[in-house]
C-alpha positions as a Markdown table, in Angstrom:
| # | Residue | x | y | z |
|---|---|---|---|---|
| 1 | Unk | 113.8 | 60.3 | -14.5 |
| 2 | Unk | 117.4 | 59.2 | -13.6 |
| 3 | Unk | 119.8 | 59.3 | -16.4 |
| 4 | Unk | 120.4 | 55.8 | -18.1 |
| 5 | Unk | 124.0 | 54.5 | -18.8 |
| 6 | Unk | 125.2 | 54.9 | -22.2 |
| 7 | Unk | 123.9 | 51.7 | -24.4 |
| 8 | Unk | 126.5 | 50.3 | -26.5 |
| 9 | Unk | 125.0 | 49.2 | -30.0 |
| 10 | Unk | 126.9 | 45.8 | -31.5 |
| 11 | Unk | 129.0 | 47.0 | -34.3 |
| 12 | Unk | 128.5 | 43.2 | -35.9 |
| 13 | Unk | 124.8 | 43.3 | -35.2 |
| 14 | Unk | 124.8 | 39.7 | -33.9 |
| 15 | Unk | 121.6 | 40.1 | -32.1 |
| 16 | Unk | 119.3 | 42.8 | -33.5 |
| 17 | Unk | 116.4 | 41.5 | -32.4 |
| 18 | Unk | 117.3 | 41.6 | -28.8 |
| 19 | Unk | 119.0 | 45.1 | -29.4 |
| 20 | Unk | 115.5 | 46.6 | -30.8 |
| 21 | Unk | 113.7 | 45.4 | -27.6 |
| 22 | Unk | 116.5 | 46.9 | -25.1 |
| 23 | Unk | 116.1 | 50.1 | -26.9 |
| 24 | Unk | 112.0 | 50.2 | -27.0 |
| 25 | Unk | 112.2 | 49.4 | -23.0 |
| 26 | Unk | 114.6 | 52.4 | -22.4 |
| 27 | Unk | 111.7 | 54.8 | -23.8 |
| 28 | Unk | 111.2 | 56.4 | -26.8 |
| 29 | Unk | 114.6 | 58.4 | -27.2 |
| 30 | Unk | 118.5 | 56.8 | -25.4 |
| 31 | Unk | 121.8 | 57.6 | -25.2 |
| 32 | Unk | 123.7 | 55.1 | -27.2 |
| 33 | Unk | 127.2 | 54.3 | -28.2 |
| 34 | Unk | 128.0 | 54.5 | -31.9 |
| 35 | Unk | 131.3 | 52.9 | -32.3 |
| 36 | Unk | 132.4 | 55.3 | -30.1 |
| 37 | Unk | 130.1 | 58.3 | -30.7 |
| 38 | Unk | 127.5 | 59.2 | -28.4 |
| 39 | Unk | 124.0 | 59.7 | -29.3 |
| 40 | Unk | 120.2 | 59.7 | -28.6 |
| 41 | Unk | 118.8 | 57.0 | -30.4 |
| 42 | Unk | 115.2 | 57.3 | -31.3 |
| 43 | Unk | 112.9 | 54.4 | -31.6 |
| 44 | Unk | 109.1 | 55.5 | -30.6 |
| 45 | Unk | 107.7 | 55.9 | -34.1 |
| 46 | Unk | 105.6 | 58.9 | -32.9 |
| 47 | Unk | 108.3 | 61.3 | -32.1 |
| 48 | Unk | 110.5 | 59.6 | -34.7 |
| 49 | Unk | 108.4 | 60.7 | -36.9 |
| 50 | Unk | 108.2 | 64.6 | -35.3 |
| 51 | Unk | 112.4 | 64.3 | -35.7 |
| 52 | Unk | 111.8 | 63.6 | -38.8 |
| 53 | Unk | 109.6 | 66.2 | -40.2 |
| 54 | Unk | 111.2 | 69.1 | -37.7 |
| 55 | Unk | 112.9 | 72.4 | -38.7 |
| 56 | Unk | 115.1 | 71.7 | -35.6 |
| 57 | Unk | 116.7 | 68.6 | -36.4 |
| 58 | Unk | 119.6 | 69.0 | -39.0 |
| 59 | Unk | 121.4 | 66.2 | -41.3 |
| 60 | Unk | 123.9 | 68.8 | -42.1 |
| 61 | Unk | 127.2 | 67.3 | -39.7 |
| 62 | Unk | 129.3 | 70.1 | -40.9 |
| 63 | Unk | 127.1 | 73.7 | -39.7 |
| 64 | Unk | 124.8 | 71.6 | -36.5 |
| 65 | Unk | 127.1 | 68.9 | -35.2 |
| 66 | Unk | 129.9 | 71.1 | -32.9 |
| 67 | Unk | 131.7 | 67.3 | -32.6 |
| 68 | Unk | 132.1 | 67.1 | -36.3 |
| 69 | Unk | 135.4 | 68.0 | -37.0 |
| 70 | Unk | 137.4 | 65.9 | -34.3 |
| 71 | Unk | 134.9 | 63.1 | -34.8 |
| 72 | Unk | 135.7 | 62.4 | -38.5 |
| 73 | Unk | 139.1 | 61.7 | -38.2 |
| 74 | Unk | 139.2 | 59.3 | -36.2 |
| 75 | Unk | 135.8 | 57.8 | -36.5 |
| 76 | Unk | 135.0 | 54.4 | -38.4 |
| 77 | Unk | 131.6 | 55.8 | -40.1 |
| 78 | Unk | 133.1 | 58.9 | -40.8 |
| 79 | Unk | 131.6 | 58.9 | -44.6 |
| 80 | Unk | 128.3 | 58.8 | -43.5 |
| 81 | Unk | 128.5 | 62.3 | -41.8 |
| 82 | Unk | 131.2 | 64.0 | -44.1 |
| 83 | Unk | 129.8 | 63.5 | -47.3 |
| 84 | Unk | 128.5 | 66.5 | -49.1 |
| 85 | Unk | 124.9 | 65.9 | -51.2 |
| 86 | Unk | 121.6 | 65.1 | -50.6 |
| 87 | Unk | 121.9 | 62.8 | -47.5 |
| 88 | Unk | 124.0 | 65.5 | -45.5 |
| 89 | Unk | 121.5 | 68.9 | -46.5 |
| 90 | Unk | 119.9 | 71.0 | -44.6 |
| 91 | Unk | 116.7 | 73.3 | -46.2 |
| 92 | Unk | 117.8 | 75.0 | -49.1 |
| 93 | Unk | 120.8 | 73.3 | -50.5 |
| 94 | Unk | 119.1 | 69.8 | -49.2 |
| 95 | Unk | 115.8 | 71.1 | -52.1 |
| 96 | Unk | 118.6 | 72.2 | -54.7 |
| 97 | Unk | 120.1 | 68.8 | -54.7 |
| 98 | Unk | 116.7 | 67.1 | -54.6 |
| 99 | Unk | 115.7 | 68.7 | -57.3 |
| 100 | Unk | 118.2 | 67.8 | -59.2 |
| 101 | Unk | 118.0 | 64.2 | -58.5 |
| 102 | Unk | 114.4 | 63.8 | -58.7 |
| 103 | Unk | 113.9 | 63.1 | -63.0 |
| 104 | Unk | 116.4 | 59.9 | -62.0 |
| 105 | Unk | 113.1 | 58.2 | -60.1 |
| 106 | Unk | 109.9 | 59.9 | -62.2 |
| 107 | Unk | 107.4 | 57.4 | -62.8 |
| 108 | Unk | 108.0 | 57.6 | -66.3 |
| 109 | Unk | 111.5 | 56.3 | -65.9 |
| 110 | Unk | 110.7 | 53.4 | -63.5 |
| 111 | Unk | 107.9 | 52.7 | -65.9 |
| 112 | Unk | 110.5 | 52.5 | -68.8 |
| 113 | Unk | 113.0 | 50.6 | -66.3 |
| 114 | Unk | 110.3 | 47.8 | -65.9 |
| 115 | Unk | 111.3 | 46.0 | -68.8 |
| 116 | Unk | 114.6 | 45.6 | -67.7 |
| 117 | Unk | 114.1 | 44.7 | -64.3 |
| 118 | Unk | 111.7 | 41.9 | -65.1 |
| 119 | Unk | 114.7 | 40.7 | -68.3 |
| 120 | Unk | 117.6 | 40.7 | -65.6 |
| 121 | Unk | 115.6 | 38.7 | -63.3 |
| 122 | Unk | 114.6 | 36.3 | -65.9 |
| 123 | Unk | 118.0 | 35.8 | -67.3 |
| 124 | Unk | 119.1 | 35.5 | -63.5 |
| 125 | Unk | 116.3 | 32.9 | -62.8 |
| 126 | Unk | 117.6 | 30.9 | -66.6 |
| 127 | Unk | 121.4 | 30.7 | -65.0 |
| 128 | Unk | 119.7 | 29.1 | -61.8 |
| 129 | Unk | 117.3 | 26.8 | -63.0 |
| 130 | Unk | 120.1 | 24.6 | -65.2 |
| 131 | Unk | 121.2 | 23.6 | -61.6 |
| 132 | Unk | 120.9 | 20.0 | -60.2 |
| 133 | Unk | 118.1 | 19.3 | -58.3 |
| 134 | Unk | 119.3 | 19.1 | -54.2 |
| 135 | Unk | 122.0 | 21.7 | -55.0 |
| 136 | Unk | 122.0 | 25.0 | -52.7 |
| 137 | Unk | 121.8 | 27.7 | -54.2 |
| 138 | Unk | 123.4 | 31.3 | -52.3 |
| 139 | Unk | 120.2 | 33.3 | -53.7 |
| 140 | Unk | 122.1 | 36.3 | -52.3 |
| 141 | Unk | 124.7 | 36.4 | -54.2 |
| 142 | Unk | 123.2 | 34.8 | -57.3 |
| 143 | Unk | 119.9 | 36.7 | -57.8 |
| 144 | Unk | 119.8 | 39.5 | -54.5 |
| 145 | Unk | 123.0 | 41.2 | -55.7 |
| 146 | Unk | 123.2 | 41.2 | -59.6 |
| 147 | Unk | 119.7 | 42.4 | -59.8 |
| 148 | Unk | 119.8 | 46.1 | -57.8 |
| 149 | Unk | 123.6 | 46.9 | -59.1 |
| 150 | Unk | 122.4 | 45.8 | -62.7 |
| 151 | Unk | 119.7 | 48.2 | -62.8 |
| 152 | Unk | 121.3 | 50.6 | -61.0 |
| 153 | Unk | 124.3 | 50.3 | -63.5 |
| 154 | Unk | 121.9 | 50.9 | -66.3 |
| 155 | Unk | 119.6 | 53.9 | -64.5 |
| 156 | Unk | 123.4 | 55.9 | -63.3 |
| 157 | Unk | 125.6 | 54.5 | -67.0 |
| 158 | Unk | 128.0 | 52.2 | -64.9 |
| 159 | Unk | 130.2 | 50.3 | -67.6 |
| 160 | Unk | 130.0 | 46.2 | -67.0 |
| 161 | Unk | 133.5 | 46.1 | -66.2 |
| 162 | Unk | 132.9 | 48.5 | -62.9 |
| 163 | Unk | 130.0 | 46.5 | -61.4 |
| 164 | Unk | 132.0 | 43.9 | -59.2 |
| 165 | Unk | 134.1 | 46.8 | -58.7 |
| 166 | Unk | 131.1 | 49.3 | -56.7 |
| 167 | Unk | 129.6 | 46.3 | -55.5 |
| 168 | Unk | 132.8 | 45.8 | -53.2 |
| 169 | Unk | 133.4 | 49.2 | -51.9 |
| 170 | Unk | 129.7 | 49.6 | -51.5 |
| 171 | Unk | 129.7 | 46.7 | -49.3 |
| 172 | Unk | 132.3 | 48.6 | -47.5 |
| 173 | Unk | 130.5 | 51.4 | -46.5 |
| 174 | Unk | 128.0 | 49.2 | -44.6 |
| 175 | Unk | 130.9 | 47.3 | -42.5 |
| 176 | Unk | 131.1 | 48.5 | -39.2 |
| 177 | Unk | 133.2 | 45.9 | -38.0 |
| 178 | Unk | 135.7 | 48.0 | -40.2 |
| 179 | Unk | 138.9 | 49.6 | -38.5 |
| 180 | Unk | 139.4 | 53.2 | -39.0 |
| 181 | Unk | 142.3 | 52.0 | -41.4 |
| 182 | Unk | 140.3 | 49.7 | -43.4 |
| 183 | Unk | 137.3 | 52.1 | -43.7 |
| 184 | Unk | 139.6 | 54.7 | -45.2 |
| 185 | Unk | 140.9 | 53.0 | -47.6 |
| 186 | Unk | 137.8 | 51.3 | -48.8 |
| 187 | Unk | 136.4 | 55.1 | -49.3 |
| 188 | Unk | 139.7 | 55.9 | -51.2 |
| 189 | Unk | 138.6 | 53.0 | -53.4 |
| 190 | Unk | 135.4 | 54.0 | -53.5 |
| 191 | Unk | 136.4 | 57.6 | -54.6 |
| 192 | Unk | 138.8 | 56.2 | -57.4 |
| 193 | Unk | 136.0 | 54.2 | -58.6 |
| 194 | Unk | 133.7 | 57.3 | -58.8 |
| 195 | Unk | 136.5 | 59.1 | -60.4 |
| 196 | Unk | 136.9 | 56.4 | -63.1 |
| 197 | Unk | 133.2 | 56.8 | -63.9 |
| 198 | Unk | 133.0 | 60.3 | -64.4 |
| 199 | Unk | 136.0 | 60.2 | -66.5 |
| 200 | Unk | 134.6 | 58.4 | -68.8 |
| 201 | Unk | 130.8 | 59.9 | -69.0 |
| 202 | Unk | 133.0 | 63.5 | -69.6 |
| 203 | Unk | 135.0 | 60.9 | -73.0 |
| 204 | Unk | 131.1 | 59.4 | -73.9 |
| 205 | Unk | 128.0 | 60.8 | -72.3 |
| 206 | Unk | 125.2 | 58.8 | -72.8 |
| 207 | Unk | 121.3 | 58.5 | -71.4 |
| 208 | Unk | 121.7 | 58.0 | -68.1 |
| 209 | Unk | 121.8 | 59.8 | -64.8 |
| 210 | Unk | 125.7 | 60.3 | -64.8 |
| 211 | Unk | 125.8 | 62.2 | -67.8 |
| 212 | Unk | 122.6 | 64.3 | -66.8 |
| 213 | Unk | 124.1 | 65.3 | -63.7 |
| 214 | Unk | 127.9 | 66.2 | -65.9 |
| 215 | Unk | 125.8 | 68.1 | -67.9 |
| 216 | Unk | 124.1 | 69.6 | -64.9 |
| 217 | Unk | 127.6 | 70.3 | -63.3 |
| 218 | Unk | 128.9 | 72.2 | -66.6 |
| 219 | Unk | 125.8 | 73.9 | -67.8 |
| 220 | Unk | 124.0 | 75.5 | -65.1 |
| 221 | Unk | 124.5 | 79.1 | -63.5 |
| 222 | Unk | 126.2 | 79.1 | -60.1 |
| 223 | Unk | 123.0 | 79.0 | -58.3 |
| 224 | Unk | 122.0 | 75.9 | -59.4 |
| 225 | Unk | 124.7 | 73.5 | -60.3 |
| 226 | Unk | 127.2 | 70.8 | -58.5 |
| 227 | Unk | 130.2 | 71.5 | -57.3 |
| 228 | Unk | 132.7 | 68.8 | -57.5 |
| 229 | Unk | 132.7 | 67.3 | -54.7 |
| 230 | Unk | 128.5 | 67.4 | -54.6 |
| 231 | Unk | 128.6 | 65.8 | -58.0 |
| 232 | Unk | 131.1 | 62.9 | -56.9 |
| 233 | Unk | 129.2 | 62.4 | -53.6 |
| 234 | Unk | 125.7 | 62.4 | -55.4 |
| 235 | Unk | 126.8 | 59.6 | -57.6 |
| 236 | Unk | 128.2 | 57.7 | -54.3 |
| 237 | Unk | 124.4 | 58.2 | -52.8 |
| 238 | Unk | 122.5 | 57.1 | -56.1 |
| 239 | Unk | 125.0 | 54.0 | -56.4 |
| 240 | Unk | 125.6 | 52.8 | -52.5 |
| 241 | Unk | 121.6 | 53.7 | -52.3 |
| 242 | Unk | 120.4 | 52.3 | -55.3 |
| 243 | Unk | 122.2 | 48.8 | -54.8 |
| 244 | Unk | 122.6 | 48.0 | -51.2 |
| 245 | Unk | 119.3 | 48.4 | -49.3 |
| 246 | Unk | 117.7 | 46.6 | -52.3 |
| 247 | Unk | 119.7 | 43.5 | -51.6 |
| 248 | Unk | 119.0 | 43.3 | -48.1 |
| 249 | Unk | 115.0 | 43.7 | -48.9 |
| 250 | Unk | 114.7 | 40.5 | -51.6 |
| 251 | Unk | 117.4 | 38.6 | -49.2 |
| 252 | Unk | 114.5 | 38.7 | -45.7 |
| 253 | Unk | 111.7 | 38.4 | -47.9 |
| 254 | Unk | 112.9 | 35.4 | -49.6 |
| 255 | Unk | 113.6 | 34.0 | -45.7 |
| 256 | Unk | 110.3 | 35.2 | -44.5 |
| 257 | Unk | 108.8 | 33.2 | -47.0 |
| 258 | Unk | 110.7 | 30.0 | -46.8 |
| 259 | Unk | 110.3 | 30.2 | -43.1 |
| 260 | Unk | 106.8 | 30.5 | -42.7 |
| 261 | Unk | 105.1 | 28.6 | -45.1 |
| 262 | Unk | 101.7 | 29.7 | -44.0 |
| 263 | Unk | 102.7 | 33.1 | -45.2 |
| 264 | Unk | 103.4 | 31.3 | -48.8 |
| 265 | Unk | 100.1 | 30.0 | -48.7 |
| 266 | Unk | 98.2 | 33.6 | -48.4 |
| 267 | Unk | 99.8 | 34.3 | -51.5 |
| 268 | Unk | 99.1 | 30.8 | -53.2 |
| 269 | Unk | 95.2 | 30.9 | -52.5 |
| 270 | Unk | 94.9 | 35.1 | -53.0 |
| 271 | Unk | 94.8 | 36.3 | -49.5 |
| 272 | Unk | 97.7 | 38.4 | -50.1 |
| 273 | Unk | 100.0 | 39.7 | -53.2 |
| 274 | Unk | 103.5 | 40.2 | -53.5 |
| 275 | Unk | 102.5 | 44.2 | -52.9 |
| 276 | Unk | 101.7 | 43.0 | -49.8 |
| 277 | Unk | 104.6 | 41.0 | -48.9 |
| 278 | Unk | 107.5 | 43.7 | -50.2 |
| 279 | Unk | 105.7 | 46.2 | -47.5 |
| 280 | Unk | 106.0 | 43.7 | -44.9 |
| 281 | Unk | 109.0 | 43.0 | -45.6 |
| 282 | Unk | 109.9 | 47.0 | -45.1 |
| 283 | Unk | 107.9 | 46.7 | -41.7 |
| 284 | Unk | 109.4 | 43.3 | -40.8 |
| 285 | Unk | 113.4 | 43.1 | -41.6 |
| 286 | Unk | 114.1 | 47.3 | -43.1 |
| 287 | Unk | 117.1 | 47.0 | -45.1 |
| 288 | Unk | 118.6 | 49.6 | -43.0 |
| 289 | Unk | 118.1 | 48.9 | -39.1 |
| 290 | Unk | 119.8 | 52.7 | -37.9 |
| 291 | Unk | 120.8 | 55.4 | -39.8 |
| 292 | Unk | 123.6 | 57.9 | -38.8 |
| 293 | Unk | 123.0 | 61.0 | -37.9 |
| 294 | Unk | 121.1 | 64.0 | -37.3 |
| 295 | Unk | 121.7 | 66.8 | -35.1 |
| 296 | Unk | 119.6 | 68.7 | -32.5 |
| 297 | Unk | 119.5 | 72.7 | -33.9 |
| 298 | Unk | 117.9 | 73.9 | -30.0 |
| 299 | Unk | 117.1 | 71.6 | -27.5 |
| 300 | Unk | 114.3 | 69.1 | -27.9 |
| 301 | Unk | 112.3 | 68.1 | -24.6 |
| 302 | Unk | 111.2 | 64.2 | -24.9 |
| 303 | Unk | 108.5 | 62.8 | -23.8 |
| 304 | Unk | 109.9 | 61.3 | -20.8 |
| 305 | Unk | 111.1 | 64.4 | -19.2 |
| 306 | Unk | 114.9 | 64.0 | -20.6 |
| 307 | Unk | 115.8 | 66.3 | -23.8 |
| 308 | Unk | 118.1 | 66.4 | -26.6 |
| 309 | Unk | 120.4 | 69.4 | -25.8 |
| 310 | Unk | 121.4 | 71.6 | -28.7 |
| 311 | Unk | 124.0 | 69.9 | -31.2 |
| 312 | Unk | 123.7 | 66.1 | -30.1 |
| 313 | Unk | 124.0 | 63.8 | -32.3 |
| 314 | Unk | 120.3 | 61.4 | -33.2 |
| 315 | Unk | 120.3 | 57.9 | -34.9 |
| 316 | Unk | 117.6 | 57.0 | -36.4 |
| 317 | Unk | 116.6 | 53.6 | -35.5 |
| 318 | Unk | 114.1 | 53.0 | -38.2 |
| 319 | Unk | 113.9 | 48.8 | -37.3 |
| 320 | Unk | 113.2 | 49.0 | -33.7 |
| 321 | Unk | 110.7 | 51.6 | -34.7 |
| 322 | Unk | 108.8 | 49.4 | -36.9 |
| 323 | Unk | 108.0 | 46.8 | -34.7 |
| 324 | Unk | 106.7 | 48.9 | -31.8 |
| 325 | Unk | 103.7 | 47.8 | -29.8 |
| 326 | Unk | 102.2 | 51.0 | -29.8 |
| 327 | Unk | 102.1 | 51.1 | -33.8 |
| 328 | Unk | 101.7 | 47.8 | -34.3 |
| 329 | Unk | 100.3 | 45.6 | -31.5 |
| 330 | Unk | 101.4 | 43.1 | -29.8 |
| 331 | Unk | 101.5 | 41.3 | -33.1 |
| 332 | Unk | 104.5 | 43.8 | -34.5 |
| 333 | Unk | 107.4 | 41.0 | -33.8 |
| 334 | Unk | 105.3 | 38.9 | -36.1 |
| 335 | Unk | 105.8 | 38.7 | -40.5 |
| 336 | Unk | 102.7 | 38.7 | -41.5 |
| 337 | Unk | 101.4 | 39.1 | -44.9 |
| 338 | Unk | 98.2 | 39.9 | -44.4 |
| 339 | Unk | 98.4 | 42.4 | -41.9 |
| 340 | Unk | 95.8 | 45.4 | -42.3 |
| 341 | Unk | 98.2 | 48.0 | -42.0 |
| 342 | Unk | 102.1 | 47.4 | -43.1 |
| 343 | Unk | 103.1 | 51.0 | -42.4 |
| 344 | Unk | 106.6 | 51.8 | -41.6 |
| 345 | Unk | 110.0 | 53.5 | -41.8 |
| 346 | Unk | 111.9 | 51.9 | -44.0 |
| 347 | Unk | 112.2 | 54.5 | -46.5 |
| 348 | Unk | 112.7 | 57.7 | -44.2 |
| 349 | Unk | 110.0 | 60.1 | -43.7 |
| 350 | Unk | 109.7 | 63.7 | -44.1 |
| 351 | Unk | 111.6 | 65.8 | -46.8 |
| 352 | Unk | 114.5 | 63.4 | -46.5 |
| 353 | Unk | 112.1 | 59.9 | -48.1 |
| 354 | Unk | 114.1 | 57.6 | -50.3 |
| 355 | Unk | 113.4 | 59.1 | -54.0 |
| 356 | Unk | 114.4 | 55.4 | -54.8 |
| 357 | Unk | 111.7 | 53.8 | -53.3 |
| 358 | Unk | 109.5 | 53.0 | -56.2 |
| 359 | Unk | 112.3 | 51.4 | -57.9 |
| 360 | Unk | 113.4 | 49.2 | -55.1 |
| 361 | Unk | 109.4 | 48.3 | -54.7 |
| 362 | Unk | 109.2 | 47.2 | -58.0 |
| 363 | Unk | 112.6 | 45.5 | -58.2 |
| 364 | Unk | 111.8 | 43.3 | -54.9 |
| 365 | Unk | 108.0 | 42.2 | -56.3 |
| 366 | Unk | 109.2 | 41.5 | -59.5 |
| 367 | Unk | 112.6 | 39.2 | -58.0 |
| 368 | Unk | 110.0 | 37.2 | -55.4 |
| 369 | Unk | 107.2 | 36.9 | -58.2 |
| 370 | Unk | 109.4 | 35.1 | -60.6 |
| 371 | Unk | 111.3 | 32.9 | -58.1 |
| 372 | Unk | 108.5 | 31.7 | -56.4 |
| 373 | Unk | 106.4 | 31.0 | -59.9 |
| 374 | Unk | 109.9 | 29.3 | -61.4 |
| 375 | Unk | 110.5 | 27.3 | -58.0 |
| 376 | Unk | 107.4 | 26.9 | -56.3 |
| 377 | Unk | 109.6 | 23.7 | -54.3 |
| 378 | Unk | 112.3 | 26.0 | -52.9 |
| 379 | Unk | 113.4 | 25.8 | -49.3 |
| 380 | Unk | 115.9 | 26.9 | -47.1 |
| 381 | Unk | 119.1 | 24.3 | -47.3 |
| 382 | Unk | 120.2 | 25.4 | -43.6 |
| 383 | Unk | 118.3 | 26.0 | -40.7 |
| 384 | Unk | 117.5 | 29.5 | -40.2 |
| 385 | Unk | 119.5 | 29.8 | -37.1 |
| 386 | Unk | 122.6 | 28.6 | -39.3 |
| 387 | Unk | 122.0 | 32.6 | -41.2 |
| 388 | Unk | 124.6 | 34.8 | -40.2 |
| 389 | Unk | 123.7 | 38.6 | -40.0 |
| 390 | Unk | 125.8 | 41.2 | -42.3 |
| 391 | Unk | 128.6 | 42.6 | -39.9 |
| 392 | Unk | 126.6 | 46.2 | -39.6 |
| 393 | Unk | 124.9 | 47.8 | -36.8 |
| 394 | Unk | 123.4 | 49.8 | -40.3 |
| 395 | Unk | 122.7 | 47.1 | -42.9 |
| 396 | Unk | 120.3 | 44.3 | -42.3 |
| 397 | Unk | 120.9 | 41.4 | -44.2 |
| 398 | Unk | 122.6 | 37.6 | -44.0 |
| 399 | Unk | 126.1 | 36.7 | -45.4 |
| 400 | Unk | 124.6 | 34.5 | -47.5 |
| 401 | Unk | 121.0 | 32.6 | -48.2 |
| 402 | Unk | 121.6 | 29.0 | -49.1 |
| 403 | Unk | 118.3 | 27.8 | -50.9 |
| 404 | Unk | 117.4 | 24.3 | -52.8 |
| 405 | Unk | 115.7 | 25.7 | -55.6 |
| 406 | Unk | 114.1 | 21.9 | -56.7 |
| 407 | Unk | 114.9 | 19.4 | -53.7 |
| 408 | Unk | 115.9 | 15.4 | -55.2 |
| 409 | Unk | 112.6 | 13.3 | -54.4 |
């Protein structure tokens, strides 16, 4: 087939929607422009889902990208492809650090976390409900942010006093609307906060993932342990992780749901539970819409008669791959609570799924349950047109979601 131009993908991600469809009627795999970078983006969930799971298709930047080094220094999202720990591996060291990682999400510790989830969120929902009736509400900020970076917090052993601090430079990472400038100095920030935190888990370990992973870094043979910078990048992964993709998740399933009140009525009269609506949500609005990068280790043929030479650069497109027609019907643009089958992407797939993922499942059901059941009146105070996307071609979420918890009558 004749070779396509070069998409450009909208670094402010004004009109996703739009976007996903341009890149589904281009065929499964096309060239795209990431702020500058070039790279095959892949949005036909079958062979996604062969990238995925193949031996020849690296994350590790460093050893399978041969545009690495004079990419990253002058590249806005260099972070995402320089970092060194779990999200960057390849094979063995990507198992080593998994390993490592893994006691953080057992079911035993979310079990134990689900206490505190369902206390922040009540304590959240307290602090909202002394409001005045007709009074929006940003349920964004006020109940979509504290909850993920409080738990986090508590799961890595963030001190209070740093929380407003991660939350900022986490944000960060997500711009893409940031200059090279400005995106270097919010990972500089972001490093000095890291810093700060393991300085003062080495002065007072405690129970919590931080301190296992010190202890980790000082105790265990040379085979097995973190280097420095692997220790410092792990706890950026676990925090930016942790906290960001959970926000965008409770912020489009609280708009789902105030946008379609049918949907609100499945729930009401049992045709549907909030199970149903967090993996919806996942299919519907993913917190992440593309995901940067992996790299081709020979050459992958596609099934459209281009290929993926050796060493190019892949973006996952996880959104425009949940709504394809093929996996979903014609019905995939649609939320739709009761939908038979809610598979999708959000999470990864392969050896690379989000270890997190029970954790964010549990935190989203638990946020809707209780808001809905303490405000059963809520609504949108702006039309949903008047939502402004986050500035990301990455992160999928609004700037803010102005609600009326309890309109006047």
């Amino acid at each position: 087939m004749p070779e396509q131009p070069i998409l450009v993908l909208d670094p402010a991600g004004t009109d996703r929607h739009a976007e996903y469809r341009t890149l589904r009627e281009r065929g499964p795999a096309t060239r795209v422009d990431v702020l500058g970078v070039t790279a095959w983006s892949v949005s036909d969930p079958v062979l996604l889902k062969e990238l995925l799971t193949s031996s020849q298709v690296s994350k590790d930047a460093r050893a399978h990208w041969p545009a690495f080094a004079e990419t990253v220094a002058t590249w806005p999202l260099a972070l995402w492809v320089a970092v060194n720990n779990m999200f960057t591996a390849y094979g063995a060291d990507h198992r080593r650090l998994r390993r490592m990682i893994a006691p953080a999400f057992s079911a035993r510790r979310i079990q134990d976390l689900r206490v505190s989830v369902e206390k922040v969120v009540t304590e959240l929902l307290d602090g909202l409900a002394d409001r005045p009736a007709g009074e929006p509400v940003d349920l964004r900020k006020e109940l979509a942010y504290p909850l993920p970076i409080a738990v986090i917090g508590r799961l890595m052993g963030v001190p209070e006093s740093q929380l407003d601090g991660f939350r900022s430079v986490v944000d960060g990472v997500f711009d893409t609307t940031l200059t090279v400038e400005e995106a270097t100095a919010n990972t500089a920030s972001l490093y000095g906060a890291l810093d700060q935190l393991i300085a003062s888990k080495r002065a007072a370990p405690g129970d919590d993932m931080t301190s296992l992973l010190l202890a980790t870094r000082d105790e265990e043979g040379d085979g097995g342990r973190l280097d420095d910078e692997e220790l410092r990048d792990t706890l950026l992964l676990m925090i930016s992780a942790g906290y960001d993709t959970t926000v965008n998740v409770i912020d489009q399933a609280i708009t789902a749901l105030l946008t379609r009140p049918e949907q609100l009525s499945h729930l009401r009269e049992g045709r549907a539970d909030w199970n149903d609506v967090v993996e919806e949500t996942l299919r519907h609005e993913p917190a992440v819409k593309h995901i940067p990068m992996r790299y081709a280790l020979s050459d992958i043929p596609l099934p459209d008669g281009q290929k993926i030479a050796q060493g190019e650069a892949i973006l996952v497109s996880f959104a425009p791959a949940n709504r394809h027609p093929d996996w979903h019907g014609e019905t995939a643009d649609d939320f739709d609570v009761t939908r038979p089958t809610k598979e999708h992407l959000a999470f990864g797939h392969g050896v690379h799924f989000c270890l997190g993922a029970p954790l964010a499942r549990l935190e989203i059901a638990t946020a809707l349950q209780q808001l809905f059941d303490r405000f059963p009146e809520a609504r949108l105070a702006v039309p949903a047109t008047d939502l402004l996307p986050l500035p990301s071609l990455i992160s999928n979420g609004h700037q803010s979601l102005p609600v009326v918890l309890r309109p006047a009558h």
